[in-house]
PAMI-957748 format. One line per field, with one value per residue (C-alpha): residue number from 1; residue in three letters; x, y, z; chain. Coordinates in Angstrom, 3 decimals, padded with zeros to 6 digits. Layout:
N
voti [NUM / ...]
vexlo [Ala / ...]
x [X / ...]
y [Y / ...]
z [Z / ...]
lumpa [A / ...]
end
This chain:
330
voti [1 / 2 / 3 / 4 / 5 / 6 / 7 / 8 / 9 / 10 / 11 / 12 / 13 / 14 / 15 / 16 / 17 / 18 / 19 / 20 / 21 / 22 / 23 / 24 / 25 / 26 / 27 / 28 / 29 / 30 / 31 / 32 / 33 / 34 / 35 / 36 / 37 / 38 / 39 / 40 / 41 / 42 / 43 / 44 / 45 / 46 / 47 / 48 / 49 / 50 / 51 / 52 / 53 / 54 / 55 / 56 / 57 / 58 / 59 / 60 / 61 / 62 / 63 / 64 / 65 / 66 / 67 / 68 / 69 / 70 / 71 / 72 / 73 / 74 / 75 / 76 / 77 / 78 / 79 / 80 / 81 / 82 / 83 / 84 / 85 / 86 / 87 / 88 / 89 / 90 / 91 / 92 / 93 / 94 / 95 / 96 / 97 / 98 / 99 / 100 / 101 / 102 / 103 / 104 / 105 / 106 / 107 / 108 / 109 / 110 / 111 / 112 / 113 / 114 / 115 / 116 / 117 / 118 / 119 / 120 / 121 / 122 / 123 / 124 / 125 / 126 / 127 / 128 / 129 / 130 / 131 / 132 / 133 / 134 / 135 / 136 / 137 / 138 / 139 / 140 / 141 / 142 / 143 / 144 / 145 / 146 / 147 / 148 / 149 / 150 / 151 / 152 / 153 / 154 / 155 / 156 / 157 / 158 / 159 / 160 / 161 / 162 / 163 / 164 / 165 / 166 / 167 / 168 / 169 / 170 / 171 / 172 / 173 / 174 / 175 / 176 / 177 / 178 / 179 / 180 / 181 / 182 / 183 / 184 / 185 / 186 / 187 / 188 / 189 / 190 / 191 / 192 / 193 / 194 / 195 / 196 / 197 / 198 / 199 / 200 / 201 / 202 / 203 / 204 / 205 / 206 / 207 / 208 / 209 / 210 / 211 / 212 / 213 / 214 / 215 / 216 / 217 / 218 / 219 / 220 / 221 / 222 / 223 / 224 / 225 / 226 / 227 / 228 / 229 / 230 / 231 / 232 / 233 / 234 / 235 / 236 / 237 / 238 / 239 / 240 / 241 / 242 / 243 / 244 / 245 / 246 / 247 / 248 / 249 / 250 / 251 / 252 / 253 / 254 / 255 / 256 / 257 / 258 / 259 / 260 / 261 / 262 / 263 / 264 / 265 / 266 / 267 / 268 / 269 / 270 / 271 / 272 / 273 / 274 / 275 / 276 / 277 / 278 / 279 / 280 / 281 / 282 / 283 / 284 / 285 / 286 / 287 / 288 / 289 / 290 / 291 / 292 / 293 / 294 / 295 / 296 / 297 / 298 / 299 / 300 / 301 / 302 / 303 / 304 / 305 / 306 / 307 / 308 / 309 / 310 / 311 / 312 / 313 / 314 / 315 / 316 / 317 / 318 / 319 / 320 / 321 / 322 / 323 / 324 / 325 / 326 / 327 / 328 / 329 / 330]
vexlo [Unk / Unk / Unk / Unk / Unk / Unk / Unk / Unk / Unk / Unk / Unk / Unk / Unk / Unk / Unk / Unk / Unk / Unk / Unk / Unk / Unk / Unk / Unk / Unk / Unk / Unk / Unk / Unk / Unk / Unk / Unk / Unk / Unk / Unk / Unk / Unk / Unk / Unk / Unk / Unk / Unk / Unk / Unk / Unk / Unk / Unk / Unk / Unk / Unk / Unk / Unk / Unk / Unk / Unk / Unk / Unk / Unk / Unk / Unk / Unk / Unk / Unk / Unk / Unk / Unk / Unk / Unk / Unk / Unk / Unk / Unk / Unk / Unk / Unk / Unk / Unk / Unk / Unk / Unk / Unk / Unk / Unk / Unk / Unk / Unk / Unk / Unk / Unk / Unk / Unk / Unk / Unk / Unk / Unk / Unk / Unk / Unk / Unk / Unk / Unk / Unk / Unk / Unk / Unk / Unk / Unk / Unk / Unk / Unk / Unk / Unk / Unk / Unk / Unk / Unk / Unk / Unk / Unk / Unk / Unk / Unk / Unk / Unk / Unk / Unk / Unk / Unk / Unk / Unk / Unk / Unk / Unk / Unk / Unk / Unk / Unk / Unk / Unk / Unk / Unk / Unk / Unk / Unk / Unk / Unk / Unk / Unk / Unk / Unk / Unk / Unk / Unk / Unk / Unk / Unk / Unk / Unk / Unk / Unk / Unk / Unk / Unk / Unk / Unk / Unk / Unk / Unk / Unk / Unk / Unk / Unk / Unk / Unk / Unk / Unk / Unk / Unk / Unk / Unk / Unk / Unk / Unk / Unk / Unk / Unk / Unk / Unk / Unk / Unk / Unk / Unk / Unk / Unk / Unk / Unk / Unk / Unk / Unk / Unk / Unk / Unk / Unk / Unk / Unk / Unk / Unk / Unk / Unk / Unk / Unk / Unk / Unk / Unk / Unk / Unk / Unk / Unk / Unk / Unk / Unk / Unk / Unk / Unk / Unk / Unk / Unk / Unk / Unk / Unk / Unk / Unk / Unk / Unk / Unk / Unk / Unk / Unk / Unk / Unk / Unk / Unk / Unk / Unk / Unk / Unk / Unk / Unk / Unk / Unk / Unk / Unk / Unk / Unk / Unk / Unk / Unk / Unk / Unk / Unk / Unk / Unk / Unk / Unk / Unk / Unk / Unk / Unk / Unk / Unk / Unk / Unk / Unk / Unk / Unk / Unk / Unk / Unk / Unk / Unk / Unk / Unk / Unk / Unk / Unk / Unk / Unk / Unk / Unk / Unk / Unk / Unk / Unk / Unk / Unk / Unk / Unk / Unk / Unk / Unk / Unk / Unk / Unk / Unk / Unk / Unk / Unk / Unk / Unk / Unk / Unk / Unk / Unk / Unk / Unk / Unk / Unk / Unk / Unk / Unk / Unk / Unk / Unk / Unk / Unk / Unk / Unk / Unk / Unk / Unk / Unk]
x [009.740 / 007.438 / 004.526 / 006.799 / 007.841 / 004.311 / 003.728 / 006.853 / 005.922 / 002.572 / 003.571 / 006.296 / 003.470 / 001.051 / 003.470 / 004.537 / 001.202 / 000.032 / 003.189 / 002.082 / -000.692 / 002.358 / 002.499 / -001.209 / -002.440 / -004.999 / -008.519 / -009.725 / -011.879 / -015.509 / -015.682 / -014.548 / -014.181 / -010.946 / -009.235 / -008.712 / -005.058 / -004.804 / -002.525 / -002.856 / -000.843 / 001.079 / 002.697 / 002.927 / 005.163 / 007.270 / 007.807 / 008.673 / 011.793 / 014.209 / 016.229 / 013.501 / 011.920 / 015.114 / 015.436 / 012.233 / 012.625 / 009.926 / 007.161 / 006.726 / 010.324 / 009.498 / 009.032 / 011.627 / 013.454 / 014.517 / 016.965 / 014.542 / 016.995 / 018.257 / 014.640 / 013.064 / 009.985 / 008.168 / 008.926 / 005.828 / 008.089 / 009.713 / 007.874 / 009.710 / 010.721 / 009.724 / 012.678 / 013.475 / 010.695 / 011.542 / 011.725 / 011.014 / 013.414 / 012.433 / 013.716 / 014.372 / 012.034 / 010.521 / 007.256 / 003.362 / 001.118 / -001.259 / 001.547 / 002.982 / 003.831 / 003.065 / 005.035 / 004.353 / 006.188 / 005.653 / 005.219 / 008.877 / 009.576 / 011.044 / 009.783 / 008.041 / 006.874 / 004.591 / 003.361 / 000.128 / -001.709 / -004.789 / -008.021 / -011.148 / -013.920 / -016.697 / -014.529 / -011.722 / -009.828 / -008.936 / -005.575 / -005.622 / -002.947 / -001.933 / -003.941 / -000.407 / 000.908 / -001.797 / -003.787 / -002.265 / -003.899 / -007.751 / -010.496 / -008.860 / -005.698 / -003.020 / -001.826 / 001.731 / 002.717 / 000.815 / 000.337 / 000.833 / 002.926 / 001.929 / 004.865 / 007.654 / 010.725 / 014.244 / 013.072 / 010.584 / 006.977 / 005.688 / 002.051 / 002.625 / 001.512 / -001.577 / -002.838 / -004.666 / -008.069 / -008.439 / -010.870 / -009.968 / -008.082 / -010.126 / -008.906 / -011.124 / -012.491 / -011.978 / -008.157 / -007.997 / -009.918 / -007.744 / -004.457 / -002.343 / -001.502 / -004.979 / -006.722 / -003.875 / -006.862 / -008.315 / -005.094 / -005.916 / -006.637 / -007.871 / -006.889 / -008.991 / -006.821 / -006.956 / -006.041 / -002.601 / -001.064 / -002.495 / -005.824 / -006.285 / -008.127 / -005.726 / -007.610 / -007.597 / -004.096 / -002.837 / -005.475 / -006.755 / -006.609 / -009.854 / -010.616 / -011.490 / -012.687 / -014.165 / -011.969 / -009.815 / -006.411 / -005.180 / -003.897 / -001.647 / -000.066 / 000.813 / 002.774 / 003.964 / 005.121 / 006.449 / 008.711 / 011.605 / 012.380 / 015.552 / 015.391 / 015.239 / 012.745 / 010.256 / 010.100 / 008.089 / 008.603 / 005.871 / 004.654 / 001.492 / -000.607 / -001.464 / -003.886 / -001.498 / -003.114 / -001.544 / 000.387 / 000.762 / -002.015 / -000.997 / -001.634 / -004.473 / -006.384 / -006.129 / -003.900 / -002.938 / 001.178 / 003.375 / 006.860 / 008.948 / 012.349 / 013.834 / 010.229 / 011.987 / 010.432 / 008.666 / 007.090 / 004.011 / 000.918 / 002.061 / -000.240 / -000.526 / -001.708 / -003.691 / -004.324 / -008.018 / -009.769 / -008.293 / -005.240 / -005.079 / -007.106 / -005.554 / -006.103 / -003.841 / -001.591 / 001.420 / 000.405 / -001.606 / 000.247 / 003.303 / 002.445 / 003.631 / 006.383 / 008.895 / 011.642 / 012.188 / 011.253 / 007.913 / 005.218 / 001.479 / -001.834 / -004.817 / -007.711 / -009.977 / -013.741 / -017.015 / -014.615 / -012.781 / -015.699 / -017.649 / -014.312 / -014.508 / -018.218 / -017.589 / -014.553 / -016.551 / -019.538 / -017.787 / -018.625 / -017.144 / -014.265 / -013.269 / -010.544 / -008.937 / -011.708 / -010.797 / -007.652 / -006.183 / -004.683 / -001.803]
y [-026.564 / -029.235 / -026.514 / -023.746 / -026.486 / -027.426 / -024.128 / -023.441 / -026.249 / -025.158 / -021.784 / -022.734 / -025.112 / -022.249 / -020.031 / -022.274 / -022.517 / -019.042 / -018.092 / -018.385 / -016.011 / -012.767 / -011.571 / -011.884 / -009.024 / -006.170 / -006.742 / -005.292 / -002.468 / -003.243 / 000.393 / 000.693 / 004.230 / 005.882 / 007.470 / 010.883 / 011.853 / 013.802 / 016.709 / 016.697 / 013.536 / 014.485 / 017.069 / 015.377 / 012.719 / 015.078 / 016.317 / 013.030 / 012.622 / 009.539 / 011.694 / 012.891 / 009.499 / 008.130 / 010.835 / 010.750 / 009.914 / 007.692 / 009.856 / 006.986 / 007.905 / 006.002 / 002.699 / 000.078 / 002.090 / -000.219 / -002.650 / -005.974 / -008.449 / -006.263 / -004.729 / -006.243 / -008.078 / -007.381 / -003.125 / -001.827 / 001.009 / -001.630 / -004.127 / -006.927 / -010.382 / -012.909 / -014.918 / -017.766 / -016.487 / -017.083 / -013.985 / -015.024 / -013.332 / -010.730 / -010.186 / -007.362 / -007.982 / -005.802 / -005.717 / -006.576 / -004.131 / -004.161 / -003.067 / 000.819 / 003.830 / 006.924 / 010.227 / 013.829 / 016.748 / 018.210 / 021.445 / 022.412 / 020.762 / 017.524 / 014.497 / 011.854 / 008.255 / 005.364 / 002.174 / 001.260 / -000.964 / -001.049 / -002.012 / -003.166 / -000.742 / 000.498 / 003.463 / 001.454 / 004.354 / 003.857 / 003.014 / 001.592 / 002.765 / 003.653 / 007.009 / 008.232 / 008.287 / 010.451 / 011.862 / 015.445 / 015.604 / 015.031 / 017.892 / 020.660 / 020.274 / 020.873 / 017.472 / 019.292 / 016.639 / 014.045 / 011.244 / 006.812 / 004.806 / 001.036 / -001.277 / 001.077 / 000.020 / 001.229 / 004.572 / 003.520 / 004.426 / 001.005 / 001.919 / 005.714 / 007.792 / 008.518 / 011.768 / 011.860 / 013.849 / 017.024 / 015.463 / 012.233 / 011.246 / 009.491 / 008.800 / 008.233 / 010.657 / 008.394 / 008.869 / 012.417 / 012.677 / 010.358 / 010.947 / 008.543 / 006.690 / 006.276 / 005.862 / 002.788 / 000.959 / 002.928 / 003.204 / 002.746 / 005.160 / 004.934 / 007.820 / 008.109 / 008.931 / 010.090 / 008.800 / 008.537 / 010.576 / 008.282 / 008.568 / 005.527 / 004.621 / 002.646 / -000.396 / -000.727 / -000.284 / -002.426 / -004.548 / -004.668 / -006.786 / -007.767 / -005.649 / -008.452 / -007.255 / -009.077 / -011.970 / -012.383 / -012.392 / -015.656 / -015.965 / -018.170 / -017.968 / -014.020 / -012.266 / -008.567 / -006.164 / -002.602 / 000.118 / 001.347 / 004.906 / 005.214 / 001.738 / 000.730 / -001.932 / -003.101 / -006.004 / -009.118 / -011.626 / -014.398 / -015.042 / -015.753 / -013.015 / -013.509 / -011.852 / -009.080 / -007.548 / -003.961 / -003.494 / -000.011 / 002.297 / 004.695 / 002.377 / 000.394 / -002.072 / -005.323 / -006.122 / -008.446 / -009.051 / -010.653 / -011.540 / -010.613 / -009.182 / -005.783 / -003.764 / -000.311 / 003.130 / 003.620 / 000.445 / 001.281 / 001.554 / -001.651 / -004.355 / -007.848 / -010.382 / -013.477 / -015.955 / -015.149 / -016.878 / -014.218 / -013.165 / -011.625 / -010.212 / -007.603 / -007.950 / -005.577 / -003.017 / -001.777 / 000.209 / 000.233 / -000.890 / 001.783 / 003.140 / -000.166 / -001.505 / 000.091 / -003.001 / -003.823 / -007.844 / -007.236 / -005.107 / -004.563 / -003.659 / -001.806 / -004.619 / -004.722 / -004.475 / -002.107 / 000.829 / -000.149 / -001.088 / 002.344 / 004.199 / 001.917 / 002.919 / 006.875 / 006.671 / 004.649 / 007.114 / 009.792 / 011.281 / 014.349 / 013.298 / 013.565 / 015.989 / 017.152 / 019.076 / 018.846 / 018.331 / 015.411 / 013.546 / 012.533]
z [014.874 / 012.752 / 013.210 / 011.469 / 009.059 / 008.099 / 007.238 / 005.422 / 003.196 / 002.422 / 002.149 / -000.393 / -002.174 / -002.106 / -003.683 / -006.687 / -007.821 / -007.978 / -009.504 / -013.009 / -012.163 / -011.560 / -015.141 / -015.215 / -017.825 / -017.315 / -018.175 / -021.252 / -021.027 / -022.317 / -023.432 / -026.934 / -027.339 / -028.130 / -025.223 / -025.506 / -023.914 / -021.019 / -021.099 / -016.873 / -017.131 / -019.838 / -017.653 / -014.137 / -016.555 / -018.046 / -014.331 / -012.685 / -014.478 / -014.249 / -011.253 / -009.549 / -008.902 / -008.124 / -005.322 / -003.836 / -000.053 / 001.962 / 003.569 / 005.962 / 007.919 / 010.943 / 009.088 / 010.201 / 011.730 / 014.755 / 014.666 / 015.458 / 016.587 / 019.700 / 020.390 / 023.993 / 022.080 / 025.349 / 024.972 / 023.509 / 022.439 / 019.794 / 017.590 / 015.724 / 015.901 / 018.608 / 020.390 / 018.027 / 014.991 / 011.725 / 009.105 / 005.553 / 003.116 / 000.301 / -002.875 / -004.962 / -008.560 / -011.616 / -009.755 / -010.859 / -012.918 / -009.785 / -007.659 / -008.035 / -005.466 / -005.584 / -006.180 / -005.087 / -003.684 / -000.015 / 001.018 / 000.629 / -003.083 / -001.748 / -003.082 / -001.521 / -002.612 / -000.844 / -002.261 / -003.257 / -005.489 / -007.718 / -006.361 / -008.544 / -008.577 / -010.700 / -012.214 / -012.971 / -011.351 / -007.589 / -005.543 / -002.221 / 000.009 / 003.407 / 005.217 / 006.846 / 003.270 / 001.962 / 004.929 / 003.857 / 000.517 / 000.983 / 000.222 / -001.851 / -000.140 / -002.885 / -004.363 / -005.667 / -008.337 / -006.599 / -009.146 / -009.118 / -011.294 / -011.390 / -011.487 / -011.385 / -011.737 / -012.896 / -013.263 / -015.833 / -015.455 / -017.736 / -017.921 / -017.938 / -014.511 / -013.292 / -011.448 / -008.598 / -008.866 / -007.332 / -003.927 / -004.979 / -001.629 / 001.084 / 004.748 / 007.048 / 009.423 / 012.429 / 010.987 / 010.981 / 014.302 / 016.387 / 014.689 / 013.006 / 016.325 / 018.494 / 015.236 / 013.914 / 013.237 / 010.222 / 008.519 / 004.874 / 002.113 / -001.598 / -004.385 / -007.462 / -010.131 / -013.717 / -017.069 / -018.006 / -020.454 / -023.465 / -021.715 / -020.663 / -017.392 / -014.501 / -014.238 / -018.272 / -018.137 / -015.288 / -014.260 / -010.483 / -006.997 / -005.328 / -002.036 / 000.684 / 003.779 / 006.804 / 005.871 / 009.719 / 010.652 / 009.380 / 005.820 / 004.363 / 001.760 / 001.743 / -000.613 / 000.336 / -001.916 / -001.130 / -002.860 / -000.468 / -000.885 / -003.434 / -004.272 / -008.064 / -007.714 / -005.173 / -003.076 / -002.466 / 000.241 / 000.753 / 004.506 / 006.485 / 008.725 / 012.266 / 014.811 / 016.798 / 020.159 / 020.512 / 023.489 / 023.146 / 024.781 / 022.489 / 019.120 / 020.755 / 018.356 / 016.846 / 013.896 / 011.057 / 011.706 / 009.232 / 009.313 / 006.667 / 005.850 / 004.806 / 004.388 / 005.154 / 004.895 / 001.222 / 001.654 / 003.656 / 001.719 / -000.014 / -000.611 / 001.520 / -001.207 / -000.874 / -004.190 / -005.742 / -008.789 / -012.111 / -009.618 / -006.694 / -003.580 / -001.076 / 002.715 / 004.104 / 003.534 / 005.038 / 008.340 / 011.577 / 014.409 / 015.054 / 011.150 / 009.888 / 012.039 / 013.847 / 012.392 / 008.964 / 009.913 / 010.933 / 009.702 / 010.471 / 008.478 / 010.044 / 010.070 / 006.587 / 008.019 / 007.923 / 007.891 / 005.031 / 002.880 / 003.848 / 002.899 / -000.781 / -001.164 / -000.800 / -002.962 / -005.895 / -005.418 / -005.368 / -001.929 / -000.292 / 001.078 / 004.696 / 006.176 / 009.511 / 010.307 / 014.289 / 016.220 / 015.617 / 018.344 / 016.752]
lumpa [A / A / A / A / A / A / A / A / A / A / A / A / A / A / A / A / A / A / A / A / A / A / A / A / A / A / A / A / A / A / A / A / A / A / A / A / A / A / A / A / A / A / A / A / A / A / A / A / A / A / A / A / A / A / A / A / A / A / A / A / A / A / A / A / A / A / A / A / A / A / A / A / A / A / A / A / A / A / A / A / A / A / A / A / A / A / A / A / A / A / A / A / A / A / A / A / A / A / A / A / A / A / A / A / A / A / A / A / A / A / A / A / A / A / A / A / A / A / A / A / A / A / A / A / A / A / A / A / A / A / A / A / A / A / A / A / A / A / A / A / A / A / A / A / A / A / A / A / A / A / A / A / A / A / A / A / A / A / A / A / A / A / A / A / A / A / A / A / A / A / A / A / A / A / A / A / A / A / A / A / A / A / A / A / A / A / A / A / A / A / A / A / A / A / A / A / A / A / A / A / A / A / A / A / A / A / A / A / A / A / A / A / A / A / A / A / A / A / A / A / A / A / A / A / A / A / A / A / A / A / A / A / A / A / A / A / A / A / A / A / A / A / A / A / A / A / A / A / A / A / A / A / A / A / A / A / A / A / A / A / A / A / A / A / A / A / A / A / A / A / A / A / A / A / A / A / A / A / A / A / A / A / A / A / A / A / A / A / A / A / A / A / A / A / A / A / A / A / A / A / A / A / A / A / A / A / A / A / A / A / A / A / A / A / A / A / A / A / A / A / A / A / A / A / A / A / A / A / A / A]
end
């Protein structure tokens, strides 16, 4: 009990003094041309419409899905809460320009949304996400409407939306290989996207989170955000990560686990925030273990190492991207 109140306390300290640091604005381009607008964009936004985002359902349907309090903590069929553990609350907010989900439409015209968040890079162009959310749209797979809005909320698109490239999805081939189970442990994705509608670039527009990688388990003070499907506005909840052994042959790795509250299905793909010098870092998003949590209290991230930074590098460079090229074991 002092132990969990130690870390409440520093947790809540931690918290109120990175908070002025939320609204923090995107970085000016250094480029000084005029943008040229994008009539790609221009449609995808007249598309997503008000209704349609409103409607889109999660493509992560098996995220926290469980009810945690009544789940054996021992079953390795059900993740969730620890006897006794405490599960920081979320809260329902307007988001951060960093922060956005995606939209698309699958193969029979529904739509679909997952969270994400905007990573610096070279290009000033790239999305980090989950690779169950957007393992189907790598190589010339067709991206039907497939575009990201940063800080959505209320059915408004604040920064305008952004298209995904055509090969501008990258999952890792491990990923594809193993299937989104056996391979939990490379579940992460990036998108390289277009300009918006006005034509200008994402990172221009909404500014970016540091990629950490290599970093460890342990992180304190953590701030999760994620986009339920249907939901008006995202949520944020702030916690601490821990080191989580899989027992589950069928997930097997090692994974960051935080507690928090409420992160249903929509929210995978959304980032796990640490405090960094200008803003933010990310060092995790929603997935991994069980695709993210099988409970809405606890949720998992695949681990940020050599894989994720080789995944960064052919997404920046522009590399062929990988695809389900054999079976997946899934």
């Amino acid at each position: 009990m002092v132990f969990r109140a130690r870390i409440l306390r520093y947790v809540a300290v931690c918290a109120a003094a990175v908070l002025p640091c939320v609204g923090l604005a995107a970085t000016a381009s250094a480029d000084t041309a005029p943008a040229a607008p994008n009539p790609v964009a221009a449609r995808l936004d007249a598309y997503w419409t008000p209704g349609r985002m409103a409607s889109a359902l999660p493509a992560d349907t098996s995220k926290g899905t469980e009810s945690g309090p009544t789940a054996p903590a021992a079953s390795p069929a059900v993740d969730g809460p620890l006897p006794g553990e405490y599960i920081p609350p979320s809260r329902s907010f307007d988001g951060i320009p960093q922060a956005g989900t995606f939209f698309w439409t699958d193969a029979t015209g529904t739509g679909r949304t997952c969270s994400g968040s905007v990573v610096r890079s070279p290009g000033r162009d790239l999305v980090l996400s989950a690779g169950h959310c957007l393992q189907g749209y790598a190589g010339t797979s067709p991206r039907r409407h497939l575009g990201f809005v940063p800080q959505y909320h209320d059915a408004l698109k604040p920064f305008g939306i952004f298209p995904v490239r055509t090969n501008g999805v990258y999952v890792s081939q491990q990923y594809y290989d193993l299937g989104e189970h056996a391979g939990a442990e490379y579940d992460f994705a990036f998108a390289v996207t277009e300009p918006n509608q006005d034509g200008t670039r994402l990172q221009d527009a909404a500014g970016g989170v540091q990629l950490l990688t290599g970093t460890g388990y342990y992180h304190a003070p953590v701030r999760m955000i994620g986009y339920p499907g249907g939901a008006e506005k995202p949520l944020e909840c702030w916690s601490w990560t821990t080191k989580w052994l899989s027992d589950d042959s069928a997930d097997p790795g090692t994974f960051p686990r935080i507690a928090c509250d409420a992160f249903v299905g929509g929210t995978s793909g959304g980032p796990m925030l640490v405090p960094w010098p200008g803003g933010w870092a990310v060092v995790g998003v929603i997935g991994g273990y069980h695709t993210g949590g099988n409970t809405p209290q606890v949720s998992y991230s695949a681990y940020f190492g050599a894989a994720t930074q080789a995944l960064y590098r052919a997404a920046v460079t522009g590399a062929p991207p990988a695809g389900p090229n054999t079976a997946a074991g899934s």
